[in-house]
N, C-alpha and C positions, 0 to 999 in steps of 0.2 A: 181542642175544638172537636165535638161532635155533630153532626148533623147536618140536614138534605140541602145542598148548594149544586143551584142553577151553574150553567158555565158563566157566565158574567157575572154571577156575586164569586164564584172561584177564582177570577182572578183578582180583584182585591183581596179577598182572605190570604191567598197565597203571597200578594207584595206585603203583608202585614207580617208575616213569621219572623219574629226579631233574634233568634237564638236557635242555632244550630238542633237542639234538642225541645222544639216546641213540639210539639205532637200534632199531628192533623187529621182526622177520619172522616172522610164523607161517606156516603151513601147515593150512589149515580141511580137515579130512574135509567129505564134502558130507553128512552125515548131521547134520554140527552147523555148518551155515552160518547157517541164519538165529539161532539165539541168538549165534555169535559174530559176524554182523554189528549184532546189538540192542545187545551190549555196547559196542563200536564206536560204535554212532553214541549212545548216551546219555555215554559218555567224554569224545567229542569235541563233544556238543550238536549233533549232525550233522542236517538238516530229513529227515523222514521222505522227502520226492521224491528226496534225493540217493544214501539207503538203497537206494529200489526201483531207478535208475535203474543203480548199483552193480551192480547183482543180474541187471536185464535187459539184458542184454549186445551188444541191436542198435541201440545208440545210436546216433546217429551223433555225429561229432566237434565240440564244444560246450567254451561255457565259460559258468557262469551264476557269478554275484556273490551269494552269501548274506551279505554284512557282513563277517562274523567271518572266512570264509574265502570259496577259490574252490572249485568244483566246476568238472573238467576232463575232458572224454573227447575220447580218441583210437585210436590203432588201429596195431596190427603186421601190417603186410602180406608174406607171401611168396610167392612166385613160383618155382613147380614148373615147368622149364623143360623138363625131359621128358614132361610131362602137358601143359603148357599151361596151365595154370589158377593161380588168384589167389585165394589164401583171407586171413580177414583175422581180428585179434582186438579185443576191446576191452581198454585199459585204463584205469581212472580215478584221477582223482588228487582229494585232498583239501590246498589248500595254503592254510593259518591262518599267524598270524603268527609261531608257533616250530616247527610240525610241516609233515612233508609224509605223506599215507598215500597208497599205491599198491595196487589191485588189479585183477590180474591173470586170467584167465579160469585159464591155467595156468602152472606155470614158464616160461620161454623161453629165460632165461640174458641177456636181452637188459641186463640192468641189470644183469649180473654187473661189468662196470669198475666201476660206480659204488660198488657194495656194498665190493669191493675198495679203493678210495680210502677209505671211508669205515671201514672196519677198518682198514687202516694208516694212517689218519690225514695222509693225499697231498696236497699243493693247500693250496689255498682250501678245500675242500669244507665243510667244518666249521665253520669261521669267517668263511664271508658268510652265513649265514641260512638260513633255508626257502626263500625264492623263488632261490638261488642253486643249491641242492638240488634244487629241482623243474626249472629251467632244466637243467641236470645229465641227468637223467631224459630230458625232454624230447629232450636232446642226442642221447640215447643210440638214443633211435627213430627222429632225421632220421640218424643216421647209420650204422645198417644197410640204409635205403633202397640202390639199387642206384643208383648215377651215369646219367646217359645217357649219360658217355661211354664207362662201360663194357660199352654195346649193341653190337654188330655191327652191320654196315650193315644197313640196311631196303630192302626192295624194295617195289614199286609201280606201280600203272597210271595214267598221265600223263592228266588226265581226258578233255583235248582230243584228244588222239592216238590213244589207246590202249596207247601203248608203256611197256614194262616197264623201269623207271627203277631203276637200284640207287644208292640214298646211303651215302656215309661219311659217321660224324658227326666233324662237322670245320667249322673257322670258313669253310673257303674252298669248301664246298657250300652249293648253293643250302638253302632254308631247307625244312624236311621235321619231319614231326609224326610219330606214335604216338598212336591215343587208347585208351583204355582203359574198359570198361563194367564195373563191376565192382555 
């Protein structure tokens, strides 16, 4: 099921999920975020911290253990390589023992594979589980990160010397960093 659902059409959709592995994506106007994140977390028995923390989006990346399920945040990072700059997103995962929910700050497309697999029915996807599904997901975030070694060389000032050092990243250069403040 895709598409824009009021909080009162969300809760009939959501008593209709007959199968551990239906798939469910809305798309929340923000004018009606918080009744359909209320419907959400009474559905899924969700603790009211995991609601707020959902919602306030400067989490940093965490996993907390409620029992029933995990609550997970993490973050999409991209890298504006004409500006310089490094902006980041949150996103949270809710993963129980038949369900995973995911949201998202805004679309991204980043989970588009995944959504794909899971409409065509591809893989394992379907039939290993939720934590197979959320692993999936997860997948999906380490691997639009960018490689190191698809950085160009780095330049630098040698501390002791002063001199201006260029590295390629390569097993056979000496060892050389990147740090990032973000």
């Amino acid at each position: 099921i895709s598409r824009h659902l009021c909080p009162a059409l969300l809760r009939e959709e959501l008593a209709r999920l007959q199968s551990p592995m239906d798939v469910f994506i809305t798309h929340i106007k923000p004018g009606e975020l918080e009744g359909v994140m209320a419907e959400i977390g009474r559905h899924f028995k969700l603790h009211p911290l995991v609601l707020e923390d959902i919602l306030n989006t400067d989490q940093r990346p965490k996993v907390d253990d409620y029992g029933d399920y995990l609550f997970l945040v993490a973050r999409f990072f991209d890298h504006d390589a004409a500006n310089l700059t490094v902006t980041s997103e949150q996103v949270s995962f809710v993963i129980g023992k038949d369900f995973v929910l995911t949201f998202q700050e805004r679309p991204t497309g980043r989970f588009d594979p995944v959504r794909e697999r899971l409409r065509q029915d591809r893989g394992q996807i379907r039939k290993l589980g939720a934590d197979y599904l959320a692993y999936s997901l997860l997948d999906a975030i380490v691997d639009y990160l960018p490689s190191p070694l698809d950085k160009d060389a780095v330049s630098g000032k040698d501390p002791k010397t002063g001199k201006v050092l260029h590295r390629k990243l390569s097993d056979d250069e000496p060892m050389s960093a990147l740090v990032f403040k973000i």
